[in-house]
C-alpha positions, 0 to 999 in steps of 0.5 A: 052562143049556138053552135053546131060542128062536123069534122068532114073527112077529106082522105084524098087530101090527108086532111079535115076541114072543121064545119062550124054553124054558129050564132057568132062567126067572131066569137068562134073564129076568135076561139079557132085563132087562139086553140090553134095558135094561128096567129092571125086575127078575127074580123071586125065583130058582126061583119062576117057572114063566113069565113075559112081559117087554114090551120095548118096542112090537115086542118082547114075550118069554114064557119058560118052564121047560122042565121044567115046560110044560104047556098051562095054563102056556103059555096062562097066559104067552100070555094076559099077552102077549095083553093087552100087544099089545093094550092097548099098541095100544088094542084092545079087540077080542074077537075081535082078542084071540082070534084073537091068543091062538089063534095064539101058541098054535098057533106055540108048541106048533108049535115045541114039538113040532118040537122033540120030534119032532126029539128023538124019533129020538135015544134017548141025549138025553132030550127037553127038554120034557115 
């Protein structure tokens, strides 16, 4: 399995959110549920193109199918994770919402394109994301 992961720092709120490049959602989310013991369950295998986990008040994930990453996927996940953060802290804030969605958004697509540039220079691997 192909993975790639970044923990994004969101020190406002106390907490990390775990970014996860994967070639199979299900299987990273299955080792997600059981390291953390969260007691929920992975979706149906190959169904998902993303999906977010609250672990707990300071870890929440985003995983996402490598394959599949496109703008309206990472901002689908990003949102959910959004509403998470903030609802598990009471806010309900516009604006604390906005400016949390347009940092994840930044931080990942920061990290996705490091990722390909760092890729780019090597033409025998083809590049992990599309």
């Amino acid at each position: 399995m192909k993975t790639l992961q970044k923990k994004i720092r969101v020190s406002t709120f106390g907490c990390d959110v775990l970014l996860v490049l994967t070639d199979n959602v299900y299987l990273s989310e299955k080792r997600i549920h059981k390291k953390y013991d969260t007691k929920e369950v992975a979706i149906e295998e190959g169904t998902a193109e993303g999906v977010s986990i609250s672990v707990n008040f300071q870890l929440y994930v985003i995983i996402l199918d490598i394959d599949r990453i496109s703008h309206n996927l990472i901002g689908h996940e990003v949102f959910h994770v959004v509403n998470r953060i903030t609802g598990d802290r009471e806010i309900t804030d516009e604006e604390t919402m906005a400016w949390l969605m347009g940092f994840m958004l930044q931080e990942i697509h920061n990290f996705i394109d490091k990722k390909k540039n760092a890729r780019a220079g090597k033409p025998s691997e083809p590049l992990p994301i599309n």
